[in-house]
N, C-alpha and C positions, 0 to 999 in steps of 0.2 A: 457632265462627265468629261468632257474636253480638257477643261481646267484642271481637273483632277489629273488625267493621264500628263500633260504637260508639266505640273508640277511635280509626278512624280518622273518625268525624264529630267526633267533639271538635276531634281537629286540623284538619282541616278550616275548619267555621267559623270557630274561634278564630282560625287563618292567614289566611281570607277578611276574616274582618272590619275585622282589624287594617289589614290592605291596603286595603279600599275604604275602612274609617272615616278611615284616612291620608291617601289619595288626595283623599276630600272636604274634609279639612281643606286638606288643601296646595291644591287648586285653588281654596276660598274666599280663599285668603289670596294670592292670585297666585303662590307657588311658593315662599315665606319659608319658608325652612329644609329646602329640599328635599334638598339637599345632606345633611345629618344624617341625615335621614330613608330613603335610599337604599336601600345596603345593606340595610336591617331590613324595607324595602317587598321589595327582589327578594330577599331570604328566605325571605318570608312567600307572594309571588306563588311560589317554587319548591313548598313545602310542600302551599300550596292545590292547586296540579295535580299532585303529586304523588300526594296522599293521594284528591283525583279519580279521580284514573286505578287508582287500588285500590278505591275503593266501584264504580266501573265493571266491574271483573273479576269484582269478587264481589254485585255487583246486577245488572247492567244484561248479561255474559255471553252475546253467542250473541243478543238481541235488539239490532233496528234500529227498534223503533216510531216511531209522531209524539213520543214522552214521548224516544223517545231521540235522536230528531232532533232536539229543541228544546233537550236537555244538549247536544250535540255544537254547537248555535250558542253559546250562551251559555261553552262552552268555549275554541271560537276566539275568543270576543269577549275573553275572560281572558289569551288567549296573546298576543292585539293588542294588549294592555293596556298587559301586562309588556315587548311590543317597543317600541311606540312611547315609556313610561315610560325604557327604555335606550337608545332612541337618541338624546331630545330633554333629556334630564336636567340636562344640561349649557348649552347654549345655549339653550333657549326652555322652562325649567322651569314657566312657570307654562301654556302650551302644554299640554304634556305631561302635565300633572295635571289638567285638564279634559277633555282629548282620550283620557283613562284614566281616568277618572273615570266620563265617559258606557256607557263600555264595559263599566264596573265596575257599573254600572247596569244595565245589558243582560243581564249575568253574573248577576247577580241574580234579575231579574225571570225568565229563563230556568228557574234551578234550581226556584224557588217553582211555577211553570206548569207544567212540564214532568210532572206527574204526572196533573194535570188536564184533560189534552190526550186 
């Protein structure tokens, strides 16, 4: 089981990171080259909550603490991320990479807390 939880934090971060480090670039930059960057973001935004919701089956299991209340925000705050990221991608890109950006921030701060709660 070990192995398995460790490889699924590998993916994890690596998929988290790429997405918020993305998201910060693109919303510093008003949304230049958001288009490119798409795809590989709702990739990466699939991966992260996916490989989530497996360290949650085999961590978090059967509890609902304050630690697991504060994954479960910063969870939704990752799902709004990735919504608002596909619906405004198009028309108000640089919108969308700030407004997922902040969320991506939230997502963050969330996972780090959430243990020390």
């Amino acid at each position: 089981m070990i192995t398995g939880v460790i490889i699924l934090i590998a993916l994890h971060a690596l998929s988290g990171i790429f997405w918020a480090g993305s998201t910060f670039t693109l919303a510093r930059s008003g949304g230049a080259g958001s288009d490119a960057l798409f795809r590989p973001q709702m990739g990466a935004a699939v991966v992260a909550v996916l490989t989530g919701v497996g360290m949650w089956h085999l961590l978090h299991a059967g509890n609902f603490g304050l630690g697991e209340k504060v994954l479960a925000a910063g969870t939704l705050a990752a799902i709004a991320a990735a919504g608002v990221q596909g619906a405004l991608h198009r028309k108000q890109p640089a919108v969308a990479q700030r407004i997922a950006g902040g969320l991506l921030a939230l997502t963050v701060v969330c996972m780090v807390v959430a243990r020390y709660v």
